[in-house]
C-alpha positions in Angstrom: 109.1 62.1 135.7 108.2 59.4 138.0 109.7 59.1 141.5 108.7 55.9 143.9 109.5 55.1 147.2 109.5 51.9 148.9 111.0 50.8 152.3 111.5 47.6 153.5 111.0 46.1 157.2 114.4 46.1 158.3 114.3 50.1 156.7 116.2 49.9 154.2 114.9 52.5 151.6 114.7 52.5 148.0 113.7 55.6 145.6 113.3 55.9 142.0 112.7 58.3 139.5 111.9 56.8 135.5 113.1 59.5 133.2 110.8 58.1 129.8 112.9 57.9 126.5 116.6 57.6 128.1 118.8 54.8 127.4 121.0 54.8 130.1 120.1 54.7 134.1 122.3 55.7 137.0 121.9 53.7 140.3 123.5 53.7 143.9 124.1 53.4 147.2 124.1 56.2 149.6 125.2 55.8 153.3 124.4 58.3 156.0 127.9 57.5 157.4 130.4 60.0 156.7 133.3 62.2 158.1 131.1 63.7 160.9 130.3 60.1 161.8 133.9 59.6 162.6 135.1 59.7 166.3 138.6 61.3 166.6 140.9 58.4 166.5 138.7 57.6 163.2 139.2 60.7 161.6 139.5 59.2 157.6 138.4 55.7 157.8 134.8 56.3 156.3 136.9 57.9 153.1 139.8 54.6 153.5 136.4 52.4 153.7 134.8 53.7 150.6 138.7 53.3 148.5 138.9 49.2 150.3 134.7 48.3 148.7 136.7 48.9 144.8 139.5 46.0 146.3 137.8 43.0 146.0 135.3 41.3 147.5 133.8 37.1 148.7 132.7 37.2 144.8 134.9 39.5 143.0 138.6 40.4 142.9 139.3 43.9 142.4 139.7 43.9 138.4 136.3 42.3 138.2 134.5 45.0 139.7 135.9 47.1 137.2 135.9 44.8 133.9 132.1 43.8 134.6 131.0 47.1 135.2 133.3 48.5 131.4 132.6 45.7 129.4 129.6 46.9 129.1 130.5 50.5 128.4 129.4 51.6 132.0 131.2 53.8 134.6 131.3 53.3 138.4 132.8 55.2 141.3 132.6 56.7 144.8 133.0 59.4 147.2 133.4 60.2 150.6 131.1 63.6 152.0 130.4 65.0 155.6 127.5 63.5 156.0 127.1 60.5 153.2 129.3 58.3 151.4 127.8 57.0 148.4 128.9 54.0 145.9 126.9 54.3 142.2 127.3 53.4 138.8 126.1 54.9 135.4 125.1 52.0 132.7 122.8 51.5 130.3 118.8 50.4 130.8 119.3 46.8 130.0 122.3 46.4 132.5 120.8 47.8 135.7 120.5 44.5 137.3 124.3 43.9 137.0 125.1 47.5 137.9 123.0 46.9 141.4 124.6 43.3 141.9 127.9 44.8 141.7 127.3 47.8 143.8 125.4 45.5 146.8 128.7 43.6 146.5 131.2 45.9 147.2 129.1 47.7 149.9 128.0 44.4 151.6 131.2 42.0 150.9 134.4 43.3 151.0 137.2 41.1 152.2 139.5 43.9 153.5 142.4 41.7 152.6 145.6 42.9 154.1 148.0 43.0 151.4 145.0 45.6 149.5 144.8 47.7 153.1 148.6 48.4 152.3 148.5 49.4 149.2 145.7 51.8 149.5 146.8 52.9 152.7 149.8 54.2 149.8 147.3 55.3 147.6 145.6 57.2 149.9 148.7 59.0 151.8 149.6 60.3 148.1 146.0 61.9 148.0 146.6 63.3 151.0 150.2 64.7 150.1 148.4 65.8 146.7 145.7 67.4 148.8 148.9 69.6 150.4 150.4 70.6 147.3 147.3 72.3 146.1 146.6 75.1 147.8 143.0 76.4 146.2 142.0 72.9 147.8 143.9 72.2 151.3 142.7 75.6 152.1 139.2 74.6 152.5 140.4 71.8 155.2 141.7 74.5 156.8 138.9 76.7 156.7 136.5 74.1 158.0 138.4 73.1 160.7 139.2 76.5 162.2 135.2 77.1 161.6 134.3 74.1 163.5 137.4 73.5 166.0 138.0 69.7 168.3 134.5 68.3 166.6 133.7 65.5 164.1 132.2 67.8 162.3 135.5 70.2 161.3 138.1 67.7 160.4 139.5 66.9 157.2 137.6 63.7 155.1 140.9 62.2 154.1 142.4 62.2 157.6 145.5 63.0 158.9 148.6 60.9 157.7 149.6 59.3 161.0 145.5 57.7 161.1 145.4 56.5 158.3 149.1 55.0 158.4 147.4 53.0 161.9 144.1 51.8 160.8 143.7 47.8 160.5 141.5 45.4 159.1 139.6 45.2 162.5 139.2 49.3 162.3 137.7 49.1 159.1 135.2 46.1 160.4 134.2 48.2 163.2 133.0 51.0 161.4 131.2 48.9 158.7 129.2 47.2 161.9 128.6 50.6 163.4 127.1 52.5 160.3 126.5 50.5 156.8 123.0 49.1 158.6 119.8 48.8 156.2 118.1 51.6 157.8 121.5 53.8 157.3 121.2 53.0 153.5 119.0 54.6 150.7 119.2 52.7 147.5 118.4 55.8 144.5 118.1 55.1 140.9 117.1 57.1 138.1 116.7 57.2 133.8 115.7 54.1 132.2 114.8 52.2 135.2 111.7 49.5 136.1 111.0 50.3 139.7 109.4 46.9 140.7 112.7 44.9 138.9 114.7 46.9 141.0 112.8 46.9 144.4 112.4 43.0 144.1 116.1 42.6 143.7 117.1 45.4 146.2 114.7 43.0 148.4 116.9 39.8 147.7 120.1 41.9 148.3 119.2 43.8 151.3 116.4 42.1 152.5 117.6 40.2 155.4 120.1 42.6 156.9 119.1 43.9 160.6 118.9 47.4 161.2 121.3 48.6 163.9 119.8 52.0 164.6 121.5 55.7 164.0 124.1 56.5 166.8 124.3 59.9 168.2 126.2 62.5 166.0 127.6 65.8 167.7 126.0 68.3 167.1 128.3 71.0 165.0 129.0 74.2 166.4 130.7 77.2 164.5 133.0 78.5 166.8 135.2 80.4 164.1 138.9 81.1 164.5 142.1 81.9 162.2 144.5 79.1 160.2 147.5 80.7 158.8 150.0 79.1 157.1 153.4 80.9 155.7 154.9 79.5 152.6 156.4 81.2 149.7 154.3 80.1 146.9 153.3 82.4 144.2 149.7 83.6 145.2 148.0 84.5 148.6 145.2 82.6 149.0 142.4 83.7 151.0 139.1 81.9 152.2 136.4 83.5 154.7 133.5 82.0 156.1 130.4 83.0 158.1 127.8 80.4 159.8 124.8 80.4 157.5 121.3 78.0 158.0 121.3 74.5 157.9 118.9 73.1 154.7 116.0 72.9 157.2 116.4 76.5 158.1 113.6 78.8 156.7 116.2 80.9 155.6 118.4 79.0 153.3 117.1 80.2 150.2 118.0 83.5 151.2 121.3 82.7 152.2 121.9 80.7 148.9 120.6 83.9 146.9 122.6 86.1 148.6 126.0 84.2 148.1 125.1 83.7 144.5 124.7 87.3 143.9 128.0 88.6 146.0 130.3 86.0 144.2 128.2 83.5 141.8 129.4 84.1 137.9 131.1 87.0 136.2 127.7 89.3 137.1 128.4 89.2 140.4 129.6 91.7 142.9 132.7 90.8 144.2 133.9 89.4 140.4 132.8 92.8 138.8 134.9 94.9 141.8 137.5 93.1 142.5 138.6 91.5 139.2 136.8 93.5 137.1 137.5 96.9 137.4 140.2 96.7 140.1 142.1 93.8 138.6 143.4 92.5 141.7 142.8 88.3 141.4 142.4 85.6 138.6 139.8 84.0 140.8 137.5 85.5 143.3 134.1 83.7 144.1 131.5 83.1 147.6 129.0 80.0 147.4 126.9 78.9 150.0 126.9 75.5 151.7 123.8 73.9 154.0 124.3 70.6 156.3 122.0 69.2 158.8 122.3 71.7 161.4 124.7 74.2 159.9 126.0 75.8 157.0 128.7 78.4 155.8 128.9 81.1 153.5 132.6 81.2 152.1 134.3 83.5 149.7 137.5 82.6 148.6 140.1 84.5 146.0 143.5 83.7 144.8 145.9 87.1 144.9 149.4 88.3 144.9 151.1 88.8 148.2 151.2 92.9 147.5 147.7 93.3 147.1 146.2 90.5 149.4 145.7 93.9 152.0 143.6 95.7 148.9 141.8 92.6 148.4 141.0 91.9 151.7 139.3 95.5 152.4 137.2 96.0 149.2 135.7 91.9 149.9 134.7 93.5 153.4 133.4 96.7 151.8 131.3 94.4 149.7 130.0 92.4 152.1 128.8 95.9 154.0 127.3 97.3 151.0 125.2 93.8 150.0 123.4 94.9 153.2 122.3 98.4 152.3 122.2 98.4 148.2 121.2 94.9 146.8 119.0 95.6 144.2 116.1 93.8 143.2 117.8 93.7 139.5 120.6 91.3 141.5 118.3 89.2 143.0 116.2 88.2 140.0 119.7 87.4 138.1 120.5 85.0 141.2 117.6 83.7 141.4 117.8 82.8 137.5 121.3 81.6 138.0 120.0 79.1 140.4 117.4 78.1 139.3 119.0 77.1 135.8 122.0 75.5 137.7 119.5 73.0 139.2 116.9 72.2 136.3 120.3 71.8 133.7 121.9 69.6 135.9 119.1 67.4 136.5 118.9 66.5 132.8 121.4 63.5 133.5 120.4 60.5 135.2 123.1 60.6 137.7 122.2 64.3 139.2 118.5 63.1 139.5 119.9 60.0 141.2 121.6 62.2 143.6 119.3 64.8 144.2 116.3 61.9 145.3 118.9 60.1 147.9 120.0 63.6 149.4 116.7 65.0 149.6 114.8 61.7 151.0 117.9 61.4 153.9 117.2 65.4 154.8 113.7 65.5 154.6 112.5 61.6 154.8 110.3 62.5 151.5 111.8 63.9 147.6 110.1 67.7 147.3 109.0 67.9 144.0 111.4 70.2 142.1 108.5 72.3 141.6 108.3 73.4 145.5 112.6 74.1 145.0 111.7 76.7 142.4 109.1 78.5 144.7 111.4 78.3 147.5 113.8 80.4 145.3 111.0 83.0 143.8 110.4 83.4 147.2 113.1 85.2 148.1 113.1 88.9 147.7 115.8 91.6 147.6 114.6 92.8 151.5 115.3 89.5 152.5 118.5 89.1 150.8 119.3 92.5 152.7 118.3 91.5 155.7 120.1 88.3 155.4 123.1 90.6 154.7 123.0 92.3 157.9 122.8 89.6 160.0 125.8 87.6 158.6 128.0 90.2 159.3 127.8 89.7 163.1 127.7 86.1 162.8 130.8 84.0 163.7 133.3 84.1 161.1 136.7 81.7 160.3 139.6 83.0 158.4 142.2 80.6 156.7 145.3 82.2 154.7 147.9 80.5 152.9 151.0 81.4 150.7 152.8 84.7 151.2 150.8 86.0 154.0 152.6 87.6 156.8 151.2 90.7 156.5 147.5 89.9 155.6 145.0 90.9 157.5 143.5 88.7 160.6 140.4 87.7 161.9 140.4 90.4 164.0 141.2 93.2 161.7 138.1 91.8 159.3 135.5 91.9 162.5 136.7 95.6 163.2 136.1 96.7 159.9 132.8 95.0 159.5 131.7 96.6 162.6 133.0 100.0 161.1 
């Protein structure tokens, strides 16, 4: 594997990785503009932005985005994070050029017609109401924003209905000036690509842009709080969350081990306990998530409103006992679990695509994959222990939903961690 890196004058960026003997190539743009970008009476316009670059554009209408991209067997989409929105495509070797053109067109030239604004704004609002009727999902809104309370940083991507029923033409303008600037773009391709063909054309596309400079983002702060919503449905759902390192921290790996082994697979503590042998939920997991200057470990489970009180008090017990017992026998299995997880799923073009744009906007350079892996050897069953201890003092956010009433609250969790 071959990864290159050019950047041209006005900033804009453009990283590579050849993948010898593949057929097919996968290539994108990634914007450092995202919900945390958002001031408060645009909470939802960078996701409405990303749905209005599919609805034409000065070149093509709508349906021609998508016929030139199919008829030739490719696959193009989108999606909206915290920190990035990113517009890519997945075609074969010999139709990279057109994959690029089409994807410089819809980030650089949409016409934002107002008939299309409606009926997005529709499509969107039902996304939103879908969002609502799925539980499992709406609760991690919830969760974020009682974790990170009145900031940027905690609301929900899609935005509340009554924003994205105002936002106009001129909104969307606004917010295109503000953050789609060269040097807020990373242009990431991987598979069967020619580096050289794609930076000359990158050039021609992007080339005589002006940079307009990265504005001040709020810092996030995890404050932690309680969301809990009442509604007879036919599971209790239950989400926790801690602060945990941002992916800069030194001690990310251990936090990403840690959560792997309390809730990663079937293995895994909270699975073998509270499924397992105790039979209490279908679903039960923790993962661990890393931004620029934060992160969150979150376990979430899926229960019955009896036995949401049972569940509750063993997922605390386990949390206490990862702190004293976690076994070196753990560790090596999380570590393994990882470490699979990330060399499987870069096998596909589009995942090394991904990985080269996230990594070169975190770290203004792609780590070799190598230095990932030693990151993760690195980590020892002390230092998953330790990190252990720690979290269980650390702010925490609670969000129920379903038959909850008589769950357990924030402040009954903090009293029996302290216990």
């Amino acid at each position: 594997m071959t990864i290159r890196l050019d950047t041209l004058p006005n900033g804009f960026r453009i990283v590579t990785e050849q993948m010898p003997g593949l057929k097919s190539a996968s290539v994108g743009v990634w914007v450092t503009a995202g919900g945390r970008h958002e001031r408060v009476e645009q909470n939802g316009i960078a996701h409405f932005l990303e749905h209005m670059a599919f609805k034409g554009t000065k070149r093509r209408t709508a349906l021609k985005i998508a016929e030139e991209i199919e008829d030739v067997g490719g696959y193009i989409n989108a999606y909206t994070s915290r920190e990035m929105t990113a517009y890519y495509a997945r075609v074969l070797e010999n139709d990279v050029a057109l994959a690029l053109d089409v994807i410089a067109d819809i980030v650089l030239n949409p016409v934002f017609e107002p008939r299309e604004i409606e009926v997005e704004r529709g499509v969107i609002l039902q996304e939103i109401g879908q969002a609502l009727d799925t539980p499992d999902d709406i609760i991690f809104d919830w969760l974020h924003e009682a974790s990170y309370p009145d900031q940027p940083f905690g609301r929900t991507i899609l935005g509340p209905e009554e924003r994205v029923a105002g936002f106009s033409r001129e909104d969307l303008t606004r917010f295109v000036a503000e953050h789609y600037g060269p040097d807020q773009m990373i242009l990431s391709a991987a598979g069967g690509i020619d580096h050289d063909a794609i930076v000359a054309q990158a050039t021609a596309l992007f080339g005589h842009l002006k940079p307009v400079g990265n504005g001040l983002v709020q810092p996030a702060r995890f404050m932690g709080g309680e969301r809990r919503e009442v509604k007879k449905l036919e599971q209790a759902h239950f989400a926790l969350s801690f602060e945990s390192p941002g992916y800069r921290a030194p001690d990310v790996y251990a936090a990403q081990v840690y959560a792997t082994a309390l809730g990663g697979g079937m293995s895994s503590r909270l699975f073998q306990k509270i499924r397992e042998e105790r039979g209490l939920c279908y679903t039960i997991f923790a993962q661990s998530g890393a931004y620029e200057d934060t992160g969150q470990i979150t376990v979430y489970a899926g229960t019955s409103s009896d036995q949401i009180q049972d569940l509750t008090g063993l997922t605390i017990d386990e949390l206490k006992r990862a702190a004293e017992d976690m076994t070196e026998a753990e560790v090596n299995r999380a570590r393994a679990q990882m470490k699979a997880g990330m060399l499987m799923g870069l096998e596909s073009p589009s995942s090394r695509a991904e990985r080269i744009a996230r990594l070169l906007a975190i770290y203004g350079r792609v780590p070799d994959v190598d230095e990932a892996v030693a990151k993760i050897d690195a980590v020892t069953a002390s230092d998953v222990r330790d990190y252990a201890g720690r979290m269980l003092s650390a702010p925490a956010a609670l969000a129920l939903y379903g038959p909850v009433k008589k769950a357990p609250g924030l402040e009954g969790i903090r009293s029996r961690l302290a216990a």
